[in-house]
LUMVO-919206 format. One line per field, with one value per atom (N, C-alpha, C): atom name; x, y, z. Coordinates in steps of 0.1 Angstrom, whole numbers. Layout:
BEGIN
at: [CA ...] .
east: [X ...] .
north: [Y ...] .
up: [Z ...] .
END
This chain:
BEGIN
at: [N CA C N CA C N CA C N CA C N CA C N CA C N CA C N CA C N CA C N CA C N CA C N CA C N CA C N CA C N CA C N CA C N CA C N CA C N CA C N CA C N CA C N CA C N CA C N CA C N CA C N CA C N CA C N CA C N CA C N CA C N CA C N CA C N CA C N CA C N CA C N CA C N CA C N CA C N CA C N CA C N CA C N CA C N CA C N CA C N CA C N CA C N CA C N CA C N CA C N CA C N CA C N CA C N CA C N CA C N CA C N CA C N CA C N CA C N CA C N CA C N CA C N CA C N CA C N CA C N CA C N CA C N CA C N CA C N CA C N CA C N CA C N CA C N CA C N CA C N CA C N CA C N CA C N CA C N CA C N CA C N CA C N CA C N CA C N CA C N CA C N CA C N CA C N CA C N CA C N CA C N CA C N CA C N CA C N CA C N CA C N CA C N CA C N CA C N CA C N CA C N CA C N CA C N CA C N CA C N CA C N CA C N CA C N CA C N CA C N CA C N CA C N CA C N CA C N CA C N CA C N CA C N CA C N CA C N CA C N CA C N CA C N CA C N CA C N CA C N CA C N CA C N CA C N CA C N CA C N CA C N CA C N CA C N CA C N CA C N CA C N CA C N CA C N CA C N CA C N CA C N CA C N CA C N CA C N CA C N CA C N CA C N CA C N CA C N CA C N CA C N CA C N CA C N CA C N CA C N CA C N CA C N CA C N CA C N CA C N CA C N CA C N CA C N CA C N CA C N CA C N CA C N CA C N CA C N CA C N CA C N CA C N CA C N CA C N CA C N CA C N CA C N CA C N CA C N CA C N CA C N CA C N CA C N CA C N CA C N CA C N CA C N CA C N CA C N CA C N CA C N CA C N CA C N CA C N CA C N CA C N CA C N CA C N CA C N CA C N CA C N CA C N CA C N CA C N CA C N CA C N CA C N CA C N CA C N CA C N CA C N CA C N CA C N CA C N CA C N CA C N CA C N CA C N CA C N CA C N CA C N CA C N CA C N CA C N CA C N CA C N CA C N CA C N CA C N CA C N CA C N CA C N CA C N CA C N CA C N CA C N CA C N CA C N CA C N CA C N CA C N CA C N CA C N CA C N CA C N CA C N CA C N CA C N CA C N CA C N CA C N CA C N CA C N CA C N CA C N CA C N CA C N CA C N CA C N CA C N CA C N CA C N CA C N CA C N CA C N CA C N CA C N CA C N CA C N CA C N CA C N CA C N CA C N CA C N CA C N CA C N CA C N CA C N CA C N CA C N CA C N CA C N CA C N CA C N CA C N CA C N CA C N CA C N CA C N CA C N CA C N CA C N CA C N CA C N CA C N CA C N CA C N CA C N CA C N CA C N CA C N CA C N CA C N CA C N CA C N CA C N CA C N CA C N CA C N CA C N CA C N CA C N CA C N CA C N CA C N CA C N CA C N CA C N CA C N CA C N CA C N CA C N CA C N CA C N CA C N CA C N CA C N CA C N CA C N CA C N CA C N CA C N CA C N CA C N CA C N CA C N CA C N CA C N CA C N CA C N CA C N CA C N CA C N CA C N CA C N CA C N CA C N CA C N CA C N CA C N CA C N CA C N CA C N CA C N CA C N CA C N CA C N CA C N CA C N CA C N CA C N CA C N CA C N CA C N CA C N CA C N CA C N CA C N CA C N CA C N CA C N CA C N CA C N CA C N CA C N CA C N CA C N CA C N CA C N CA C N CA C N CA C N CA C N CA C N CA C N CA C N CA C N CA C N CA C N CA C N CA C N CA C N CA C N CA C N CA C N CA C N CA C N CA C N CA C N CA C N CA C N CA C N CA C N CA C N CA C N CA C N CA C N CA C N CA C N CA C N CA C N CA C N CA C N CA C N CA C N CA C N CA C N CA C N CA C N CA C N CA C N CA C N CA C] .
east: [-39 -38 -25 -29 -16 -10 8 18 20 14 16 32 39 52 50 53 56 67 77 93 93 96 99 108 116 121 118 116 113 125 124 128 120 125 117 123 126 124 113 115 100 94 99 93 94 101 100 101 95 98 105 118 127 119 111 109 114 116 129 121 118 106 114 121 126 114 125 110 113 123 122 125 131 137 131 115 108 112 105 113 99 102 95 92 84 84 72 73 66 54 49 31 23 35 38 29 36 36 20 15 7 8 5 10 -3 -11 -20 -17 -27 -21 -21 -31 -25 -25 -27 -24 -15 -9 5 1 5 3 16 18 28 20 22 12 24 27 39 37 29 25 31 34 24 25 33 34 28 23 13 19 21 23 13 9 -5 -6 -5 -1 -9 -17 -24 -16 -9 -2 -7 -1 -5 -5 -2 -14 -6 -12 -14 4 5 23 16 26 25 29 18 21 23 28 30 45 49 65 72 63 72 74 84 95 94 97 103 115 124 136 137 135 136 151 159 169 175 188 192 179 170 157 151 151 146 142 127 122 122 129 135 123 112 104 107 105 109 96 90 77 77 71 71 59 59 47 38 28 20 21 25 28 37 47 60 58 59 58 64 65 69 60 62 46 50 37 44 46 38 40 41 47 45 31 16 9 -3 -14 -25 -29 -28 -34 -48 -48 -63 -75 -71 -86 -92 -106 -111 -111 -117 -122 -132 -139 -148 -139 -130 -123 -112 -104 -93 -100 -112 -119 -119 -128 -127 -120 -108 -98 -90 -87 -86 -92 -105 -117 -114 -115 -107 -96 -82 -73 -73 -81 -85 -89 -103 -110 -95 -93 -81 -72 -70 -61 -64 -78 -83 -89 -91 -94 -84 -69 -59 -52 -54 -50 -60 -75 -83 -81 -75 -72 -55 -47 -37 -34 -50 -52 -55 -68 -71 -62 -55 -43 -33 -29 -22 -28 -44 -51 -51 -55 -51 -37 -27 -14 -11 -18 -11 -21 -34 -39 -37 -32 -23 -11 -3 5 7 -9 -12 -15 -24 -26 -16 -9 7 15 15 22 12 3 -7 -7 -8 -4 9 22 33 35 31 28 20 13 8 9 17 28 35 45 56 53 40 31 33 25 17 34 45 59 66 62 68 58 46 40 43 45 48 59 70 85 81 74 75 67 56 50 57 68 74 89 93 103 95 79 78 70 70 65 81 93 106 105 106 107 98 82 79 83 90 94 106 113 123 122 113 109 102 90 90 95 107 118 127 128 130 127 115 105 106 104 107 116 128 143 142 137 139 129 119 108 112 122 132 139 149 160 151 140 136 132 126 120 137 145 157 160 161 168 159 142 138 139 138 143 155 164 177 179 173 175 161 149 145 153 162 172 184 185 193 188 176 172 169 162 158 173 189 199 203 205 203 197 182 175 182 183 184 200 210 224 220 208 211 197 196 183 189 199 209 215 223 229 219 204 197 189 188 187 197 208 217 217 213 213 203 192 182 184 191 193 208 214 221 212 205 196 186 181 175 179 193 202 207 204 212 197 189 173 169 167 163 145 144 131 127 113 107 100 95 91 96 96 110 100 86 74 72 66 66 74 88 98 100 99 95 85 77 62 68 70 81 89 99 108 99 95 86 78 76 65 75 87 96 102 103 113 102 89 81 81 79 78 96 102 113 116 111 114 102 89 82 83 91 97 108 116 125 127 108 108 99 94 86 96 110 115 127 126 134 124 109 99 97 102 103 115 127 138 139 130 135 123 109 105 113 112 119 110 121 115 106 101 92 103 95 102 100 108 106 97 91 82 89 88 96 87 90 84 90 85 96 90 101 96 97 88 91 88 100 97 98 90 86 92 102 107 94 96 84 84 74 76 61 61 47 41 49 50 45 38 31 40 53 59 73 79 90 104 109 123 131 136 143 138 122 118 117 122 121 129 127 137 139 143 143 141 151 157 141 134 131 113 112 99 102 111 115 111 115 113 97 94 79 69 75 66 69 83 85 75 73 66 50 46 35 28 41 38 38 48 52 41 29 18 9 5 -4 -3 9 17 10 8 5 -9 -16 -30 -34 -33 -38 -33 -21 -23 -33 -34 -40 -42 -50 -54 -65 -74 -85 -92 -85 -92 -89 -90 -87 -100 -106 -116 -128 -130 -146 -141 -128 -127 -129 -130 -131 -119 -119 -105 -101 -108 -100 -94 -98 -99 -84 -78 -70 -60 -54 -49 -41 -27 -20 -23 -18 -26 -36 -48 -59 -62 -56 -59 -48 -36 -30 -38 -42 -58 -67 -73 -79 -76 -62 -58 -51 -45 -47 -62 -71 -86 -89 -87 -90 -84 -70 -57 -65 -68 -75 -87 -92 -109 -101 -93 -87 -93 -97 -95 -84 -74 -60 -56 -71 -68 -73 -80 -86 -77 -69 -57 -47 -44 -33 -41 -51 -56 -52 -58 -54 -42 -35 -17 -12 -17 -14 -14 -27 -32 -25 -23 -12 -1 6 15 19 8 13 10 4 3 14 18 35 38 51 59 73 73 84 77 68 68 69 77 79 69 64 51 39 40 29 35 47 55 58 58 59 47 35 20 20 21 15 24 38 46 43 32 25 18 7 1 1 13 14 16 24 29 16 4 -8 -11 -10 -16 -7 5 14 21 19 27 42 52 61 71 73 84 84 66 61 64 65 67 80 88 103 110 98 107 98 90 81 91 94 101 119 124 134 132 126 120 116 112 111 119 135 142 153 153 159 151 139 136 142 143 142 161 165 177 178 188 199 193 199 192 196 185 182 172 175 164 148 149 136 125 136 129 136 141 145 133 119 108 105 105 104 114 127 135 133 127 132 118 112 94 96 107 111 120 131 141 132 119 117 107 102 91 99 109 114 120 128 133 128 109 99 94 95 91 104 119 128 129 125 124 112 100 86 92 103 106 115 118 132 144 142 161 164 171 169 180 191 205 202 194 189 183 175 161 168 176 189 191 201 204 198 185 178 171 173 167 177 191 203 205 203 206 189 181 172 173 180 186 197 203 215 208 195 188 180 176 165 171 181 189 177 168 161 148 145 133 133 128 133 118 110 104 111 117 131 140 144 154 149 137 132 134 130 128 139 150 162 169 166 172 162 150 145 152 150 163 176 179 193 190 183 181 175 167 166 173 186 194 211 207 215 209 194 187 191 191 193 202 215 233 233 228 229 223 212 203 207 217 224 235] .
north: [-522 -524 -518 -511 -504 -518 -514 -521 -516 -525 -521 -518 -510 -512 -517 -528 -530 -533 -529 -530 -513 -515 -502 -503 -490 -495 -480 -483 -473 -474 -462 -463 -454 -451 -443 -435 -425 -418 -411 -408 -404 -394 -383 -369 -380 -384 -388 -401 -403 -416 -415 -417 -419 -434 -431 -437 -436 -451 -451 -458 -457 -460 -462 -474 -470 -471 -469 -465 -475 -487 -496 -486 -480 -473 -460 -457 -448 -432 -421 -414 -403 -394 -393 -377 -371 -355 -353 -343 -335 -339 -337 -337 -355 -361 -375 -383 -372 -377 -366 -374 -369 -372 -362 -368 -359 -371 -367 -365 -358 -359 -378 -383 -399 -413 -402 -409 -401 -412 -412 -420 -411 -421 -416 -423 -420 -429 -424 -425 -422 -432 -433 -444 -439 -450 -460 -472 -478 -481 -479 -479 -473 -479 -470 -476 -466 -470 -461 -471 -461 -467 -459 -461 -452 -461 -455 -452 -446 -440 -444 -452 -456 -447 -430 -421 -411 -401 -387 -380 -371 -366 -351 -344 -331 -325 -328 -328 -317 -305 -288 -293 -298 -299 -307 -322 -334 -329 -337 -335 -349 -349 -358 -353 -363 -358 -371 -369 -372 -372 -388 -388 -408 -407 -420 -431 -429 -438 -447 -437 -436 -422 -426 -414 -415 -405 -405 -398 -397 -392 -388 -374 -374 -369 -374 -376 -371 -360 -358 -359 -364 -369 -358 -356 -347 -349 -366 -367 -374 -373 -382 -397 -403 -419 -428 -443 -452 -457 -460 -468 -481 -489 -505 -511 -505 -503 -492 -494 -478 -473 -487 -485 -488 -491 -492 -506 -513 -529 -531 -540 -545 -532 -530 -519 -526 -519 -526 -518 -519 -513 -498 -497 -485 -478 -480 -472 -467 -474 -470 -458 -464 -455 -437 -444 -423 -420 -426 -419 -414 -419 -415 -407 -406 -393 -381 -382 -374 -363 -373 -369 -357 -362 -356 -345 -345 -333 -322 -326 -318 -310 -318 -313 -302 -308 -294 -276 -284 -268 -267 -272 -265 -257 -265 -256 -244 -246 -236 -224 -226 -216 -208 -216 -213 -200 -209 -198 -186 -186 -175 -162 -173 -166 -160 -164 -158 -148 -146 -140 -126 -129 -114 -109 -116 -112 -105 -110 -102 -88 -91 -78 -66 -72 -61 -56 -58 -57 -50 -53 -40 -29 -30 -20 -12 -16 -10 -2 -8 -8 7 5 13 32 27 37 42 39 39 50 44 51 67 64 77 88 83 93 96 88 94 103 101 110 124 122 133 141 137 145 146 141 147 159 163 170 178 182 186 190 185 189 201 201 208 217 220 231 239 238 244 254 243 248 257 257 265 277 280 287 296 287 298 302 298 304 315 313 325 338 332 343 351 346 347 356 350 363 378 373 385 395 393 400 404 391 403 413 410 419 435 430 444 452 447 450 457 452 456 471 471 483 490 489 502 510 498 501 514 510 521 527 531 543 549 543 553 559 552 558 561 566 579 589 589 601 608 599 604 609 607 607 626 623 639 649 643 652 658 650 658 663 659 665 681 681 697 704 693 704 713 702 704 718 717 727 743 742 751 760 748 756 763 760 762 775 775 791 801 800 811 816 814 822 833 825 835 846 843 854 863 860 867 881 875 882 891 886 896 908 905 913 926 919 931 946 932 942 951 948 957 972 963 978 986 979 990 1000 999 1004 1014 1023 1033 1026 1025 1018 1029 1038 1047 1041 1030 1020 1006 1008 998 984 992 977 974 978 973 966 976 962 946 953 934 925 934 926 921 925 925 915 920 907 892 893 879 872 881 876 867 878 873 858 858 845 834 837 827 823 831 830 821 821 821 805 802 787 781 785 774 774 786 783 769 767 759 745 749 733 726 734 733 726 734 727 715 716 702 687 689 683 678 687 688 682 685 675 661 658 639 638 641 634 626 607 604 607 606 615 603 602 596 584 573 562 567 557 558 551 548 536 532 518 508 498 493 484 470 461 449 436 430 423 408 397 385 377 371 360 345 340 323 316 309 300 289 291 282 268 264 248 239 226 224 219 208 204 213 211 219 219 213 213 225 232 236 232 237 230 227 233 228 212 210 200 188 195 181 173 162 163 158 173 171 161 155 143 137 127 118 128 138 144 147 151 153 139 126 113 107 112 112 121 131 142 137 127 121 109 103 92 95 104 106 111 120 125 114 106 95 89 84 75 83 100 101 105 107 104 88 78 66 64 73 67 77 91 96 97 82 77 74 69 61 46 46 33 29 26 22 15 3 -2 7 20 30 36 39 52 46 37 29 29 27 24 38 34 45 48 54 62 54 45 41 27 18 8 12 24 30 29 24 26 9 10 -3 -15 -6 -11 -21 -12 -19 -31 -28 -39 -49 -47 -61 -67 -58 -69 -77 -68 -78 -86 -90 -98 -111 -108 -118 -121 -114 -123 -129 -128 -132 -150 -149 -162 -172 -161 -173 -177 -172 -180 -187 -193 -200 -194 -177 -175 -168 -179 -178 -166 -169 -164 -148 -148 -132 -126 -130 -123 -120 -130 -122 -114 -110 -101 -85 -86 -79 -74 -82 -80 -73 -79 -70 -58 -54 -41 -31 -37 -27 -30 -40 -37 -27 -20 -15 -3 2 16 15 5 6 -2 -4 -14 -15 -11 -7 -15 -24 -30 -46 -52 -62 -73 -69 -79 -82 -72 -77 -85 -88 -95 -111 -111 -120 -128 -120 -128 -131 -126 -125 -144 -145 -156 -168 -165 -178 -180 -169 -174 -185 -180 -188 -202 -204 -215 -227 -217 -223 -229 -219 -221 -230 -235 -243 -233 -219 -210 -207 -214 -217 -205 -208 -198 -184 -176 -164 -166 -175 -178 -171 -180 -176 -163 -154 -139 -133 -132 -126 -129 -139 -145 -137 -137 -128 -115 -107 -94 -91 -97 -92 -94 -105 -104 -93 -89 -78 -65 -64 -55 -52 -64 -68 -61 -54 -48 -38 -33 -45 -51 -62 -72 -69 -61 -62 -71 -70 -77 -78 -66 -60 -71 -75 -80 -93 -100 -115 -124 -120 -128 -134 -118 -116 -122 -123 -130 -144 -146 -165 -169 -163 -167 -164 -155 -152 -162 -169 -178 -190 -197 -208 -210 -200 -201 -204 -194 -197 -208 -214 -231 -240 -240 -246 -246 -237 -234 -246 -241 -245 -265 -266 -285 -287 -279 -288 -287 -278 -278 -290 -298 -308 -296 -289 -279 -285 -291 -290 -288 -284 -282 -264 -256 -243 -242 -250 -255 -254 -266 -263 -253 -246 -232 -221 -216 -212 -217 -230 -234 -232 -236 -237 -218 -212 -197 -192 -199 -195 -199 -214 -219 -207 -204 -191 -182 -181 -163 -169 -183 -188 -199 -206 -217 -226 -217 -226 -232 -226 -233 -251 -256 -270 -273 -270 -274 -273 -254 -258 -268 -268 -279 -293 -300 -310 -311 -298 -302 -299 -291 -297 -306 -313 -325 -337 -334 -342 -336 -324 -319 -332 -328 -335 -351 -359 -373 -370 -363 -363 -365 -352 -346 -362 -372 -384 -393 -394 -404 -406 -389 -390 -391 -386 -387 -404 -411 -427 -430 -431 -432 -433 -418 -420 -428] .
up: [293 308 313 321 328 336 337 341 355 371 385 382 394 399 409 413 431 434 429 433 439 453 457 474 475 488 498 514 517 529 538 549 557 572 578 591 597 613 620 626 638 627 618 611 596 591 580 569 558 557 538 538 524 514 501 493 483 476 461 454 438 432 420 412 403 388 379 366 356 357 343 330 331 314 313 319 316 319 312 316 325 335 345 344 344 350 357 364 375 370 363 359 360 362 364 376 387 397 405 414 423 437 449 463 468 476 487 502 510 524 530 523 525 514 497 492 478 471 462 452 438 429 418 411 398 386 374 363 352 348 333 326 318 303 305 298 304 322 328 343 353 365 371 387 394 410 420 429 434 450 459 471 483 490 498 518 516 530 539 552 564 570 574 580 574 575 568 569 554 553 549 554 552 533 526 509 508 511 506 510 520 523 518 515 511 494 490 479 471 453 447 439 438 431 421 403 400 393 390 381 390 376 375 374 362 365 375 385 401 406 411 418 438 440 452 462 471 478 491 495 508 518 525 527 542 543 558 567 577 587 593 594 603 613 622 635 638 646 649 651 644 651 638 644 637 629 617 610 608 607 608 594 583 566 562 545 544 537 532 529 539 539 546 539 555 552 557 550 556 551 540 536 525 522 516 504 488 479 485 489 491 499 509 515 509 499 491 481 481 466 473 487 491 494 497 499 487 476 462 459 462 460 468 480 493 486 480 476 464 454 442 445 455 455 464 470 482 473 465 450 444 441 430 438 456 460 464 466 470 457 448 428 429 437 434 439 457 463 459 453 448 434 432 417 422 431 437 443 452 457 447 434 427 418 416 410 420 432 444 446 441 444 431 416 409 409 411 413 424 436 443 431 430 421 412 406 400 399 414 416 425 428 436 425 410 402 396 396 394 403 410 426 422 422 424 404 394 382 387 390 396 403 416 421 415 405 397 389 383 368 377 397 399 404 405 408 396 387 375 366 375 369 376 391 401 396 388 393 376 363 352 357 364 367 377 386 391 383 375 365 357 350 343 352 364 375 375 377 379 367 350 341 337 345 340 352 365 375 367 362 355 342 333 323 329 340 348 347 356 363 351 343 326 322 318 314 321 334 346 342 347 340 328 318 306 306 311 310 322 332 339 330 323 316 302 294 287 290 305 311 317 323 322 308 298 283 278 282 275 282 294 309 302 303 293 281 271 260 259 267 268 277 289 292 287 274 265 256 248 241 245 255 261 266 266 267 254 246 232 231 237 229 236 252 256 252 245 243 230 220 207 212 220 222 230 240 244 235 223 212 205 205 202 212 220 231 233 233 232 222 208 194 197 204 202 218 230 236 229 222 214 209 199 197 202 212 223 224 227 236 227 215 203 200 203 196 212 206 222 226 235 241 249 249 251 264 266 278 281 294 299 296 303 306 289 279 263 262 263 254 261 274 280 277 276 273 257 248 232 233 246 245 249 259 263 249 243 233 217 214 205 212 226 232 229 231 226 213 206 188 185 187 182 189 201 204 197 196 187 173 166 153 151 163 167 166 172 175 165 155 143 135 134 122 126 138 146 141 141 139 124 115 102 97 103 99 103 113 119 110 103 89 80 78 69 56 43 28 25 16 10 5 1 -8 -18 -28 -43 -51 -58 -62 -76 -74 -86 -86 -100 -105 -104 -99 -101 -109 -116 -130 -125 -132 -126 -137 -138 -150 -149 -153 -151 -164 -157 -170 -174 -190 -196 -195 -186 -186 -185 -197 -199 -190 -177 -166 -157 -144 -133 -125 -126 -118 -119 -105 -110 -112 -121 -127 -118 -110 -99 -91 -97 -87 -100 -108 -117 -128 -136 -141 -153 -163 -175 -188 -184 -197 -196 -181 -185 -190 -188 -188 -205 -209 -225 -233 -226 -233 -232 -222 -225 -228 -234 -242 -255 -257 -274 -275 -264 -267 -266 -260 -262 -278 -283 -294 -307 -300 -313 -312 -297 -300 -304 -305 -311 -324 -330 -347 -346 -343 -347 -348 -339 -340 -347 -351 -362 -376 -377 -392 -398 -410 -418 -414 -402 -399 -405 -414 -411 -399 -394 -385 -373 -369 -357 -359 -370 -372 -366 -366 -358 -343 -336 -322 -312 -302 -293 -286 -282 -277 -266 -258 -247 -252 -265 -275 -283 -282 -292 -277 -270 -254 -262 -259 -260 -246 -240 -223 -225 -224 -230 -232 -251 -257 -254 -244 -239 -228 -221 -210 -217 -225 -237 -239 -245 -249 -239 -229 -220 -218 -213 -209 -221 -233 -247 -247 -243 -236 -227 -216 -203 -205 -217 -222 -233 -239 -249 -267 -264 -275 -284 -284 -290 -299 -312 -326 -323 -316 -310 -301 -293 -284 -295 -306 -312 -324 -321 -329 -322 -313 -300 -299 -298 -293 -308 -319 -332 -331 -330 -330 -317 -308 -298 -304 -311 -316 -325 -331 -344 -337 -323 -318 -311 -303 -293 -297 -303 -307 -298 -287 -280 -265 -262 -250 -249 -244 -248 -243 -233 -230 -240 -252 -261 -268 -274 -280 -275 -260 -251 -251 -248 -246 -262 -274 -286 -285 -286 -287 -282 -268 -260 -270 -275 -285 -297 -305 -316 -313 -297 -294 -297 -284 -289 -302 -315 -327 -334 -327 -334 -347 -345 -353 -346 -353 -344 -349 -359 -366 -363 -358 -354 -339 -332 -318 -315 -322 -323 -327 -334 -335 -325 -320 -314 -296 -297 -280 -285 -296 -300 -298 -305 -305 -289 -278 -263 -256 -258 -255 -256 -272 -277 -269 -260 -261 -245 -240 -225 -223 -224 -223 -217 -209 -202 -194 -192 -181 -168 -162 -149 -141 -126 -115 -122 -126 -126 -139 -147 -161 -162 -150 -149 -153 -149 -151 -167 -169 -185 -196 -188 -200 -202 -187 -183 -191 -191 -200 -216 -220 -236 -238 -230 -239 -234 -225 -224 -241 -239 -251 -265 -264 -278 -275 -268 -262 -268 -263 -269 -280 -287 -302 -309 -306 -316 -313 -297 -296 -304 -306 -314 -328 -334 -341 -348 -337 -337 -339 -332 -332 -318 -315 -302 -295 -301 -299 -291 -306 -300 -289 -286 -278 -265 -261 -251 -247 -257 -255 -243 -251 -246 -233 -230 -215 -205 -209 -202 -198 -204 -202 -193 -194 -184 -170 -172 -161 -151 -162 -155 -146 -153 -149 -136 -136 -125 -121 -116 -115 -103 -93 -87 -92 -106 -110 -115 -107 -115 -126 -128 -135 -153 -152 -164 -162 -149 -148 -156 -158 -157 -175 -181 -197 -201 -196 -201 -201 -185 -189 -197 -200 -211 -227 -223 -241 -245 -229 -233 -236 -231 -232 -246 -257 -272 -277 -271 -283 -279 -271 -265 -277 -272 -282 -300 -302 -320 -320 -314 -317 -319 -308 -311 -319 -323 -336 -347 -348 -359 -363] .
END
């Protein structure tokens, strides 16, 4: 049952009427409160104050100011006058009810038209925002097709320029040519008018017709061998040699890089030196069965079906084709743990440690799973001093795993238990 307030104080002048509403401890916000044009309610768990207005206040203008656990109302009138309460007496239940009802509905189409109203204002907005994007697109397209309108006026007028400039310097360059020709054909006119006058001429008109004829012959010999000297000679023809450094790689030497392509042309060779030994058990398998890889998948799915004795069958057999990956060494060690082959646990969790060198980021996983296992092998052992060891140094490598955290500190409570014991 909601808790009434009816502790409240009001005052009043002709436009307005000051209401003080305190809250008993509670604490008050906006979503709290509701104000009709003549009815008021406030709604705070468990407290409820609900006030039907002796005539109508202007609710878009009136105000609450919440604080000091008091809500302060400033209520303004739709008509100037004195009121003789600040609620409505003498009403009955059905009239309080519509008018509650009244209130409500008044609410929800003034939130409706408010929505509306904000729904057409942001769509103007957008579409302003819209408009406004558009002009700028259509003056910034405006402003690059003009720049590229001067640049091509620009090349133009280059272009122009430049195709004056080599119609002057071939003009030029045939007006000297033809001076050229004319200084180097007077010396020979000359030679042959010597000779003329040295030779008696029986008709004045022959030898001219003679001379006319020689002045022709003698410039297009001229110009034959003018034509014959700007010929460039022939080239020479050569052979040219090209040699490819030998490399078994597709790749070129400059793009790649030696040492580590050298270490795996050894290890390739060293694994197929191993599989075309004297295996017997190799000659029945198939070539992808002869893959270390492989038969370490095997040998895990061999693990997660709990067939123990058949994974380190598995892990064998890649062992004796790569003996150089420490993960087969690692899974083979889970194994024995399984089979209670403890002693094999412990060189096998040694042997991937030793393999796991130097210790980087990269092989932190690997080591912390080679010294827990061997850890576990040397406590089922009762070593548990070594046992320790080995958990306290995985501690180093993984300091936030507490599940190690947990069996070391059961190590240590053993290795407490026997010191006293004894």
């Amino acid at each position: 049952m909601p808790v009434w307030l009816r502790e409240h104080s009001w005052r009043q002048t002709l436009t307005a009427v000051y209401l003080s509403l305190p809250l008993r401890g509670a604490r008050a916000t906006p979503a709290n409160i509701f104000c009709g044009e003549q009815y008021l309610k406030v709604s705070i768990p468990p407290f409820l104050f609900e006030a039907v207005l002796y005539a109508p206040i202007d609710d878009t203008n009136s105000t609450a100011k919440i604080g000091n656990e008091n809500i302060f109302f400033t209520l303004y009138k739709k008509e100037p006058s004195m009121w003789d309460s600040l609620t409505l007496a003498n009403a009955d239940k059905e009239k309080l009810q519509c008018l509650r009802e009244n209130a409500v509905l008044k609410a929800q189409e003034k939130a409706k038209e408010e929505t509306e109203a904000k729904k057409i204002t942001k769509q103007e907005h957008k579409k302003y925002a819209l408009e406004a994007t558009m002009k700028l697109e259509e003056a910034e397209r405006k402003r690059i097709e003009d720049l590229k309108e001067k640049e091509r006026q620009k090349v133009t007028e280059e272009l122009e320029l430049w195709k004056n400039q080599q119609k002057d310097g071939d003009k030029y360059k045939s007006i000297q040519k033809k001076g050229e020709l004319h200084q180097e054909i007077e010396p020979l006119k000359e030679r042959k008018n010597e000779k003329s006058n040295k030779t008696q001429i029986p008709n004045e008109g022959t030898s001219k017709t003679r001379l006319k004829s020689t002045k022709g012959c003698s410039c297009s010999i001229f110009s034959q061998n003018l034509k014959e000297e700007q010929l460039p000679a022939p080239r020479a023809a050569a052979t040219i040699k090209v040699n490819f450094t030998p490399r078994v790689f597709p790749t070129a030497l400059r793009e790649s890089r030696v040492a580590e392509e050298e270490e795996w042309l050894h290890k390739q060779a060293e694994a197929r030196r191993i599989i075309n030994s004297d295996l017997s058990e190799l000659e029945d398998l198939k070539e992808e069965e002869k893959n270390p890889d492989w038969l370490k998948d095997k040998g895990n799915k061999m693990f997660a079906m709990g067939d123990y004795l058949g994974a380190v069958n598995a892990y064998n057999l890649a062992v004796r084709l790569n003996n150089a990956l420490p993960l087969l060494y690692l899974n083979r060690a889970a194994c024995h743990l399984k089979l209670r082959n403890l002693h094999k646990a412990i060189e096998d969790s040694s042997k991937a440690l030793e393999l796991l060198t130097p210790p980087v980021p990269d092989n932190e996983k690997a080591r912390v799973k080679a010294l827990v296992r061997r850890g576990t092998a040397f406590c089922q052992l009762e070593l548990y001093t070594e046992g320790l060891q080995d958990y306290e140094a995985a501690l180093k490598i993984d300091p936030r795993n507490k599940n190690i955290e947990k069996d070391a500190e059961k190590i240590r409570h053993l290795i407490q238990g026997t010191m006293q014991s004894s």
